[in-house]
N, C-alpha and C positions, 0 to 999 in steps of 0.2 A: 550044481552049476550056479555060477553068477551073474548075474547080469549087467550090463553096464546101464547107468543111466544117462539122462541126456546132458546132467552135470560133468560126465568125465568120470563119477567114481561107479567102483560096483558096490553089489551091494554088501558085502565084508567090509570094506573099506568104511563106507557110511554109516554103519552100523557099529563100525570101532569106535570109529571118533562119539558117535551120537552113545554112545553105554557110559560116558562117563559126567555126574552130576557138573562137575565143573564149566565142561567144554557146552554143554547145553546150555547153564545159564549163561556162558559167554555168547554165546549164538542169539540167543534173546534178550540180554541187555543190547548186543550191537543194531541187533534187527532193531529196537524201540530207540536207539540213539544211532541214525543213520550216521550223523558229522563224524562217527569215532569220539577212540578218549584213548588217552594215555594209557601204557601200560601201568604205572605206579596208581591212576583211581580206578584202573577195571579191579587190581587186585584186592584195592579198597575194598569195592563193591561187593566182589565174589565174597571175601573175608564175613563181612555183614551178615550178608544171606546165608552164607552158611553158619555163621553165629546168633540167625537169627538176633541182629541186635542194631543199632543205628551206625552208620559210619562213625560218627565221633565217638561214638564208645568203646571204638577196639583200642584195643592195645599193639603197643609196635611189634610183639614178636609174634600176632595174629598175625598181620598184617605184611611183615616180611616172611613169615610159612607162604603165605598166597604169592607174594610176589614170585620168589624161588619157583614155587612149584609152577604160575604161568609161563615163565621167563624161559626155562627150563627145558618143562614137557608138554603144556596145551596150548602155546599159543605156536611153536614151531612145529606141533603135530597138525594143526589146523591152517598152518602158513602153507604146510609140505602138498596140503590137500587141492588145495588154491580155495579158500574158505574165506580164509582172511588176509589181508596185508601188513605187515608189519613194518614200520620207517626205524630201525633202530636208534638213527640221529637222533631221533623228534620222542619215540617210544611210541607212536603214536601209531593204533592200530584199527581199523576198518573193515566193517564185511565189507566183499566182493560180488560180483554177479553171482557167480555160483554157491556164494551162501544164502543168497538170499531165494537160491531155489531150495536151497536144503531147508529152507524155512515150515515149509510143506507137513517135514516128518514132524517138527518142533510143534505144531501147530497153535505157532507165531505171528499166522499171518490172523487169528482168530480175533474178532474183536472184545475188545476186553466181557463187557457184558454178552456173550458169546449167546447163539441162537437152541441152545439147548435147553430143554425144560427146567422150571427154576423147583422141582420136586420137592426141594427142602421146606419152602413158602408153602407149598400146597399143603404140605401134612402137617404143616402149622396153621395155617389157616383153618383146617380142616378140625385139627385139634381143639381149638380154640374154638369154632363157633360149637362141637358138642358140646365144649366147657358151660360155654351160654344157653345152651339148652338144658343143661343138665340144672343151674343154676333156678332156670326159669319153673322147669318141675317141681326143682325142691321146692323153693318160694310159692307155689301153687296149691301145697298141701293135697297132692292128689293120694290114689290109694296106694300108696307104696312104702313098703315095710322099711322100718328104718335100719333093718340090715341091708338092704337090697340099696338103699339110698348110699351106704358106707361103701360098698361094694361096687356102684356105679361110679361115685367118686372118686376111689381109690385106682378103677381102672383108667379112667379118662386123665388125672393126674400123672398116670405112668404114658400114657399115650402123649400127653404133652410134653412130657420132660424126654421120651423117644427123639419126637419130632423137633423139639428144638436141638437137642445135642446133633440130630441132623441136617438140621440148618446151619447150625455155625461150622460143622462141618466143611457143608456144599463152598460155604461161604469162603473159608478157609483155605478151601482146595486149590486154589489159584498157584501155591507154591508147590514147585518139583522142581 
């Protein structure tokens, strides 16, 4: 069974539109550009991001793939929802009230530097002052075998390069 939510849609319905990469970054570019934007630079946009690459550096038949494909299927599957508006005069399209409650699932209302543990800094942080410690024993000349010294090194080294692949990771994750 489904349930309706307070937006009008249930939850099938929300769930359809929100399963497809595209219609979500449209959801959260409009959410972070309340004024709207033309149909012809959202496609820009989307084109990008999914090319991972700068707007000027696409190419036109990137760029008219995306158009087609919003013009099409996601921006009249998201109009039919009442998600967004479309002016087709103008091209010019807008979230509505009720996309910007769908904003919730998106979690687009989150602020950028978002209130969740930043874990990736920690295990580098973490990484990095054994690094210093380890650095400070060798330099000490204490009683430790110099296999045992290659071995502490070698581990602490792989623990670093862990944690940072981890960190740029976290860092990274921002794109879906």
């Amino acid at each position: 069974m489904t349930e309706t939510q307070e937006n009008g849609l249930n939850q099938d319905e929300l769930f359809s539109l929100l399963s497809n990469p595209r219609r979500r970054f449209i959801l959260q570019y409009l959410n972070k550009n309340p004024g709207g934007i033309r149909l012809q630079d959202l496609a820009t946009e989307v084109a990008a991001w999914e090319n991972e690459t700068d707007p000027e550096e696409l190419t036109d038949k990137e760029e008219k793939r995306l158009y087609v494909s919003l013009h099409q299927t996601h921006i009249p599957k998201l109009e039919a929802a009442g998600i967004v508006e479309h002016d087709s005069d103008t091209g010019e399209i807008r979230l509505t009230d009720r996309g910007t409650d769908v904003n919730r699932y998106l979690d687009a209302d989150a602020p950028d530097g978002d209130d969740s543990r930043p874990w990736g800094r920690y295990y580098l942080l973490i990484a990095l002052f054994g690094v210093a410690v380890y650095g400070l024993v060798t330099l000490s000349g204490g009683s430790v075998d110099q296999t045992e010294v290659v071995a502490i090194g070698v581990a602490w080294a792989l623990l670093v390069a862990i944690a940072l692949f981890q960190y740029i990771e976290t860092e990274r994750g921002g794109r879906d």
